[in-house]
N, C-alpha and C positions, 0 to 999 in steps of 0.2 A: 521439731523440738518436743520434746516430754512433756506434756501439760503438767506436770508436777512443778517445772519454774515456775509455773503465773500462779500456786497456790502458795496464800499467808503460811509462812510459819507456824504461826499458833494452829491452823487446820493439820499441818505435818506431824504437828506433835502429840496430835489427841490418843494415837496409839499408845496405850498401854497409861493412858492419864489415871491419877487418881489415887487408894492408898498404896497400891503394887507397880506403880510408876517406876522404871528403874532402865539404867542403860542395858539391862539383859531382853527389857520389852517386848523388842520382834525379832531378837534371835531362837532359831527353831534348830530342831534337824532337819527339816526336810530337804530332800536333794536340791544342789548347786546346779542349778540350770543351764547356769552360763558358764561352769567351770570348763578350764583344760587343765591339762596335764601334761608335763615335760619333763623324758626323762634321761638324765647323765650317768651316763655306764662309766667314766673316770671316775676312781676311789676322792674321795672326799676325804683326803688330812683332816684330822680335828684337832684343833688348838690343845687341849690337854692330853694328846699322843693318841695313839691307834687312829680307825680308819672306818669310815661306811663302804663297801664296794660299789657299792650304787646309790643314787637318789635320784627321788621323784619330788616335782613338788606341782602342786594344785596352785591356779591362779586364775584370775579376772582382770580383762582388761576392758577400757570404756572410753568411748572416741578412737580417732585415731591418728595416730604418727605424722607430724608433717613433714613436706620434701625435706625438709632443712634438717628433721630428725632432729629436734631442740627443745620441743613442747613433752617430756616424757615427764610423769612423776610418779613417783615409787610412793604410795602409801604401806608404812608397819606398823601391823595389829598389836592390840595388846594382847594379855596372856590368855582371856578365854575370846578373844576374834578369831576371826576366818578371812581368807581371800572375799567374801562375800560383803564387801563393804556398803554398795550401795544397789538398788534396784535397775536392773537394766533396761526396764519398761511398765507398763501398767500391769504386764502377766507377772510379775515376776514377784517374789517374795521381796519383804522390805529388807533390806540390808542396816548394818549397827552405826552408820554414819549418813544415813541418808539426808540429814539436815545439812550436810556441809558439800556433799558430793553430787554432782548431778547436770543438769544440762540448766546452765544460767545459776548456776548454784553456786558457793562460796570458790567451792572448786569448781571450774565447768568443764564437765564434759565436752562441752561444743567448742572445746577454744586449746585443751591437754588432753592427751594421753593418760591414762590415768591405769599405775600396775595396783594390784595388790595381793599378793601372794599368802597362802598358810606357810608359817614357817616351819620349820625344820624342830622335829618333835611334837609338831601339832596330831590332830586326830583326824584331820576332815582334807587327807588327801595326800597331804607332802608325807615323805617317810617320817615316820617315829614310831612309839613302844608297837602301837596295834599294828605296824607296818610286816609284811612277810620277810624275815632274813634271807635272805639267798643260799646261806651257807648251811641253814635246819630247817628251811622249808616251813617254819612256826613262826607266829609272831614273836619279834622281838621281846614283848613285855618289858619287865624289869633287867633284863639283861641289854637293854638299851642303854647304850655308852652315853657319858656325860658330855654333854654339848654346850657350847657358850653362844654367846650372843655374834661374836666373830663369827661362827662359822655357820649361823642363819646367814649373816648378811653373804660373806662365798658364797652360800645359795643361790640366794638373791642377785647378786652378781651375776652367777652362771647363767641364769634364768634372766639381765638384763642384757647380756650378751645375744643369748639363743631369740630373742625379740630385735636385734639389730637394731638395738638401744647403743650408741656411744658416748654419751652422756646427759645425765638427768638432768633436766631444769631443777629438779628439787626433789628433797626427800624431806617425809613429813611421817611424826609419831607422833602419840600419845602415850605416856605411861611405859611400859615396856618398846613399845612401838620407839618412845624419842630414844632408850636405848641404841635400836637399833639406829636410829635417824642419825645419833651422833657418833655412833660406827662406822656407818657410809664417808662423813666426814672426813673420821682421820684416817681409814685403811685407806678409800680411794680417793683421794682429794682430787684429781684429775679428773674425777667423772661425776661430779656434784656442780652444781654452781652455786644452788640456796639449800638450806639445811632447817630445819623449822621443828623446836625440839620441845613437845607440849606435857606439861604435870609428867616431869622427870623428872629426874638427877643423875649426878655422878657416881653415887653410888650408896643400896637403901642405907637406910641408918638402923641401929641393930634393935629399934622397936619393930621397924617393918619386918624387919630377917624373924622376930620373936612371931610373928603370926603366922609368917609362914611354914615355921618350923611347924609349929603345932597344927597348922591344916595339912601337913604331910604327913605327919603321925596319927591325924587322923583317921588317914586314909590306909595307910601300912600295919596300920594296929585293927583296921575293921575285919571281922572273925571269915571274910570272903575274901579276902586282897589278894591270899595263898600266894605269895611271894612278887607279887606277878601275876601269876599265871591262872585269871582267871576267863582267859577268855571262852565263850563257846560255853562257860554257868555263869551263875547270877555273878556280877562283880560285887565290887563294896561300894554300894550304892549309898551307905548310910555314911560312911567315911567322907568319900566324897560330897556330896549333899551340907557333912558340918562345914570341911572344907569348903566350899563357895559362902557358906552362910558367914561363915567368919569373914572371909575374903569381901564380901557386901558391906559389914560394916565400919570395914576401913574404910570402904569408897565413899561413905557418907559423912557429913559433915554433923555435927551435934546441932545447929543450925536447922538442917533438911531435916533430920530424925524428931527433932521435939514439932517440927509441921506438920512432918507428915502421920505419926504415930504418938502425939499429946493428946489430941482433940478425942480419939477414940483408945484413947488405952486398953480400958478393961471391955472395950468392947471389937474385939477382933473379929475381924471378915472369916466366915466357916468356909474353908478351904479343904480338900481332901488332902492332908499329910498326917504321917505318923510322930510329930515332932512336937513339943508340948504348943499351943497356939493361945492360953490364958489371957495371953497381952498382945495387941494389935501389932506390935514389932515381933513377936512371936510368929505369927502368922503367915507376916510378909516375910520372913527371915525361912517358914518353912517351905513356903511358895517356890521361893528363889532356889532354893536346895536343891525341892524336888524337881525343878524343871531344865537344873542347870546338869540333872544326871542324866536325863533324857538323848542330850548333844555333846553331850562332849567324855573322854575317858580317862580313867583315873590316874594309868600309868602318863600320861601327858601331864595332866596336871601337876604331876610329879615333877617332869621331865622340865618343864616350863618355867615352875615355880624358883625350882632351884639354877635354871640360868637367869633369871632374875636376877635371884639373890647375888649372883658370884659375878656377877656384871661390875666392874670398879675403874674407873678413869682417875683414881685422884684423890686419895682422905685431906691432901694439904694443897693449899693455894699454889705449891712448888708440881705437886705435882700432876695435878690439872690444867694448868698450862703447859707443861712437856706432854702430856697426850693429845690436847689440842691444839699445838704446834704446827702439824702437818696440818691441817684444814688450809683452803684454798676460797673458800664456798662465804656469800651474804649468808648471814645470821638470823635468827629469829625465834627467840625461847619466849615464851610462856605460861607462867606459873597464874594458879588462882588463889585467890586469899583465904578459903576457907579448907583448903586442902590439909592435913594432916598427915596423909600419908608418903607424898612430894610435897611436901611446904615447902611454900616462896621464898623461903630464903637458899635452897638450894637450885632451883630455878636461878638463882641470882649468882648463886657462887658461879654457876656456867658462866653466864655473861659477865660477872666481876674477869674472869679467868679470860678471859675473849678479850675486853677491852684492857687488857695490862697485854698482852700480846700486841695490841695495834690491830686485831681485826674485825671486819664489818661485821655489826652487831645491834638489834634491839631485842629490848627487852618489856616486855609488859604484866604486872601483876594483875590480870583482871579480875573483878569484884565478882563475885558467885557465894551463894549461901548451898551448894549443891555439892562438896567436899570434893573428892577425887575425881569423881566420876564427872565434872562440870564439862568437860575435855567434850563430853560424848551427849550432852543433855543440852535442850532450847536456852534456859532462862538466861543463858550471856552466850548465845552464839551470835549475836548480832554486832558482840566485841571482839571475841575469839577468831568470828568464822570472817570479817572483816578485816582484823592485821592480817589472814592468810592471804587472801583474795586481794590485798593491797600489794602485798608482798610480793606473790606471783607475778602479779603485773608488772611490779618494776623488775622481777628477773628476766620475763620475758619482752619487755620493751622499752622504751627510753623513758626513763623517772619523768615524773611533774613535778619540776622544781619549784617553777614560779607560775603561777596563776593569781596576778590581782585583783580579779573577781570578784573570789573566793571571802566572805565574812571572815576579819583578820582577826577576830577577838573569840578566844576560848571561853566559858565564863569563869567570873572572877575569883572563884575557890581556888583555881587554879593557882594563883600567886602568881601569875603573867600580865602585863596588862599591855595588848594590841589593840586598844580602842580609839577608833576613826585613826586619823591619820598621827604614822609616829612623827615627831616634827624632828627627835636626835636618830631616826634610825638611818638616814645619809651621812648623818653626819659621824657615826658610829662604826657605818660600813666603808666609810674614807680612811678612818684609822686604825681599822685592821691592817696591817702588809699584808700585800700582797702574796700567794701559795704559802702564807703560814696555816698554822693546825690552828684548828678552830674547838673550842665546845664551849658550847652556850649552856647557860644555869636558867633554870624558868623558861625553855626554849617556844614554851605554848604551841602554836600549831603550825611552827617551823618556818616562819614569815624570815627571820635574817637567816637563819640557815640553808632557805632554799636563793635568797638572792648571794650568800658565799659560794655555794654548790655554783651557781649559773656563771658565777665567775672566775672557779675555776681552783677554789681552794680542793685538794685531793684528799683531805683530810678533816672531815668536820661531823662533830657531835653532840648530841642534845642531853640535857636531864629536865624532864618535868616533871608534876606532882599527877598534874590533872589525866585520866585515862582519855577521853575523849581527845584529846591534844594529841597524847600518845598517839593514838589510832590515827589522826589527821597526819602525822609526821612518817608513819609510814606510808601512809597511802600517798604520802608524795616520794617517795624513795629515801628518806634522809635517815640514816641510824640514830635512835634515842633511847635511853634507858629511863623508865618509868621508876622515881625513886623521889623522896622527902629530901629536900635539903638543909633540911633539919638535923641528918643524921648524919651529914658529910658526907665528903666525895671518895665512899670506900670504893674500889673498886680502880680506879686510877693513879698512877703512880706518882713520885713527883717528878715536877719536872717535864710530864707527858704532851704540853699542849704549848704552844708558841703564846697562844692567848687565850686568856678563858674571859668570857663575858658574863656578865648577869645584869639583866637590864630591866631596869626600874620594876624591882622584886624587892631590895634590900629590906623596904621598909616590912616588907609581908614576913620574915624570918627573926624565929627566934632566938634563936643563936647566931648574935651579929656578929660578932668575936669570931667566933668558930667558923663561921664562910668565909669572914673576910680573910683566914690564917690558911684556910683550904685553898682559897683561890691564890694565893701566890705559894704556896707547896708545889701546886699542881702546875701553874701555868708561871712563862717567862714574864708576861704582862698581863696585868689584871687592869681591862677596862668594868667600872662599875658606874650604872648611872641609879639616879634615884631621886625623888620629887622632893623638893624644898619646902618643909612644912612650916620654913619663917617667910614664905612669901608675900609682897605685900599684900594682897586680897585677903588672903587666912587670917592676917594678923587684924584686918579690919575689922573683917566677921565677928571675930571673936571682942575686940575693942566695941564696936559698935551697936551689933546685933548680942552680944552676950550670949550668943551659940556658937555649940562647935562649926569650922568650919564646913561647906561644898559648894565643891566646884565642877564642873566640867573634867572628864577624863580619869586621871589618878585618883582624883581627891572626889570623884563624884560617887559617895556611899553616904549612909546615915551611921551617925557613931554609932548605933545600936547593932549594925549588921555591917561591916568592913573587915576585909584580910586586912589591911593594915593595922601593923601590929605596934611600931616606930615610928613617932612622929619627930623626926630628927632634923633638923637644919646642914647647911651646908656647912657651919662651924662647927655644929656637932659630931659630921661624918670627919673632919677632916681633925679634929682631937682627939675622936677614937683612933683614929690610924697612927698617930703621933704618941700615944700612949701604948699600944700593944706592940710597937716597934715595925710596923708599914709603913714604906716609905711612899708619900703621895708626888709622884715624877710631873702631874700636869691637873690644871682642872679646866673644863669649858662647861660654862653656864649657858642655859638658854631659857629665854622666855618664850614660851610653846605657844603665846595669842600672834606674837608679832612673826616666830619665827627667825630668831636673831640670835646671835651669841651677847652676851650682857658682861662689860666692863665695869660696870660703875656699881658698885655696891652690891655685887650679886647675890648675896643673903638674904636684899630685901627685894631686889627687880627680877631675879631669877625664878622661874617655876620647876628646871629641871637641871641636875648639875651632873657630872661626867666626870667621874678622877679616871686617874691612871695609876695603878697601884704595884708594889714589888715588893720582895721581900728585905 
């Protein structure tokens, strides 16, 4: 194994730490080591008409294939990547994802196959502009036909064929790369199983398209570019140079920038560029330029930019789920919060579009102050690089439903509460029917979704607030979408689920109305349970002691520091429902000391109550 597994993180990422810290770090030009090359003499259709006569493309592969040929996954780079993702050994130059890829690593080499190819238009092997035409014997340049993200993946395709790949465990992007990730999906859904589609979307929004128009005019307008056709003289190395500069500070968050470049504003790092460097984001903005001209060529960056741009599944909820239709493949999007340029809210239109379909799907917004680029940087790869490495595992092996174990409580921000033993979660999991659709509200770290899964419901999904939950619920196999139930169940249809649960959360939500209307929209029964804050103890406390109540379990916070938001009684819960027009079909009270259902007065004997609610 690679001594690189047994090194911390934080040692991994000292490359390039500091104020020039950036996901471009340790990409160089230097030659691809471990590159090959394959090459298809059948013309290549292209999606927008005409034809390549030939293609080559460059690629790295790491581990290798098992008998079963089942363990394969296809890594897509984003726009300035290369086949070169991670380091094949201690000789080897560092590769742009070597925090996630590697032997014992988020990805492991010792355990997948692992492709990852330059696409199609790139500069560093596969054909595009700087590639030889066949037909003039010169580089293509500018006269390099307009390519889409479809006909990278054909590529890709051909090139998973020519490996006696018959289908992928997974396809995994970032950025342009989940482009392609969610290409593989719907062109071949027979040869994907899991899909993992990272700081994407469906398609950019026309402030992204505004940057990259003008980093291509950059470059077409620089007094060297001569149409094209510069190769073999100097190119437009100034053009290119704005272009990546620009391109950088999309990737960054206002967040990372006032860190990394407040502290020293007017005093910038003396760097050799021709570009003004007065202010420390100056600097590092010329750094980036200069070094991003070094590897990579103009006419690509052209060629790249704008299949980005023209890349589209979907402007309307209609029609993002008619192009993820065809998918066959487990789900797995992930957006970060401080992104701007893939904001999480389109991360989510995927997955909204996925779960109104009925297919397997999670979703996670992970926390990062690192903007765009978070995809490819330490400071949350231990959330990011974790839902993958969960993920994988349940595509290639039999999910961990249930493990009692396991610490059954998430902490309590989360708005879940699985602390010590639940006393109604048997009696919760009796009233579900049996093969009905299941989705749990405040599902926390999958504790009744994984005893539905073991018994066999074919259909069951989570919503929680908390990320760490998140993360827990995939690393046992169980689809959840990481979302505030605050803001309601977009994303879901009506009508979609046999049953929807939410279990003793109600009080933690602030919009009691609005769940309780969402949960019978959504589902045909709505079990809801939730603590009785006229119990008798509480009422003592408060008679007696002349403080707010606590107790053990629910009720165990200081009023100073509790998610409970409602302190509602069981006559409370059951007038709100009689007032917004919810009809309450059943109630079972339990006293959680004795472990008993409570008959007699359950307002005041009862510590937790259960309706059953419809519309």
């Amino acid at each position: 194994m690679d001594r690189r597994a047994t090194q911390p993180l934080a040692h991994q990422a000292k490359v390039g730490q500091g104020d020039f810290d950036s996901s471009d770090a340790v990409r160089s030009a230097a030659p691809l080591l471990h590159a090959r090359q394959a090459a298809f003499d059948t013309p290549l259709k292209l999606e927008l008409g005409g034809e390549l006569p030939s293609v080559t493309v460059t690629y790295e592969t790491y581990g290798q294939l098992n008998e079963a040929g089942d363990n394969a996954v296809l890594i897509c780079h984003a726009i300035s990547g290369d086949s070169h993702v991670a380091r094949h050994d201690d000789a080897d130059f560092p590769g742009w994802w070597d925090i996630v890829v590697g032997p014992g690593r988020f990805i492991d080499t010792d355990r997948y196959f692992v492709i990852c190819a330059n696409i199609l238009g790139g500069c560093r092997g596969t054909t595009g502009p700087n590639s030889i035409d066949p037909l003039t014997g010169h580089p293509y340049a500018a006269d390099f036909p307009t390519v889409t993200i479809a006909d990278t993946v054909e590529v890709q395709r051909r090139l998973i064929d020519h490996l006696g790949v018959g289908r992928l465990l997974a396809v995994i992007g970032g950025s342009m790369g989940g482009h392609q990730a969610i290409t593989w999906a719907n062109r071949y859904p027979e040869r994907v199983r899991g899909c993992v589609a990272m700081a994407t979307s469906p398609r950019l929004t026309s402030q992204a398209l505004a940057f990259d128009v003008v980093a291509r005019n950059a470059i077409m307008h620089d007094p060297r570019y001569h149409g094209g056709r510069y190769y073999g003289e100097q190119g437009p190395a100034v053009g290119l140079a704005l272009a990546r500069m620009l391109g950088h500070i999309t990737y960054l968050s206002r967040e990372s920038m006032t860190a990394k470049f407040g502290p020293s504003r007017l005093r910038p790092r003396q760097v050799a560029t021709a570009f003004e460097k007065k202010f420390s984001v100056g600097a590092y903005l010329g750094y980036q330029g200069d070094r991003f001209v070094e590897r990579f060529d103009a006419n690509s960056y052209v060629t790249l930019s704008m299949m980005m741009d023209m890349f589209d599944v979907g402007d309307t909820p209609e029609a993002l789920q008619a192009a993820l239709a065809p998918s066959q493949c487990q789900w797995l999007v992930v957006s970060f919060s401080s992104d701007w340029l893939f904001p999480p809210e389109e991360g989510r239109e995927i997955a909204d579009a996925l779960l109104a379909l009925d297919k397997p799907v999670s979703y996670c917004e992970v926390a990062s102050s690192s903007g765009h680029d978070a995809f490819l940087l330490a400071d949350s790869v231990e959330t990011y690089g974790g839902l993958v490495r969960g993920f994988f595992a349940n595509l290639s092996g039999t999910p961990k439903v249930v493990d009692r174990s396991e610490p059954p409580a998430p902490p309590p921000s989360s708005g879940t509460f699985f602390q010590g033993d639940r006393v109604d979660l048997r009696i919760l999991l009796d009233q579900i029917p049996l093969d009905s659709s299941v989705l749990d509200l405040g599902c926390g770290s999958g504790q009744l979704m994984s005893e539905l899964v073991a018994r066999g419901h074919s259909r069951v999904v989570g919503v929680e607030v908390d990320e760490k939950a998140v993360l827990a619920c995939v690393c046992r196999g169980l689809n959840v979408i990481h979302a505030d139930l605050n803001h309601g169940l977009t994303g879901f249809r009506d009508g979609q689920f046999d049953v929807v649960v939410l279990s003793q959360a109600l009080q933690c939500i602030a919009d009691t109305k609005g769940i309780l209307r969402e949960i019978t929209r959504v589902g045909g029964l709505g079990i809801v349970s939730f603590p009785n804050f006229a119990y008798r103890k509480l009422r003592e406390m408060y008679y007696e002691l002349g403080r707010s109540p606590k107790l053990p379990g629910l009720y165990g916070y200081e009023w100073y520091d509790t998610p409970n938001r409602r302190f509602a009684s069981i006559v409370d819960v059951r007038e709100l429902c009689h007032a917004i027009g919810i009809r309450v079909l059943r109630e079972i009270c339990l006293n959680s000391e004795s472990g008993r259902e409570v008959h007699d007065d359950p307002n005041l004997n009862a510590d937790i109550a259960m309706f059953f609610i419809s519309g």
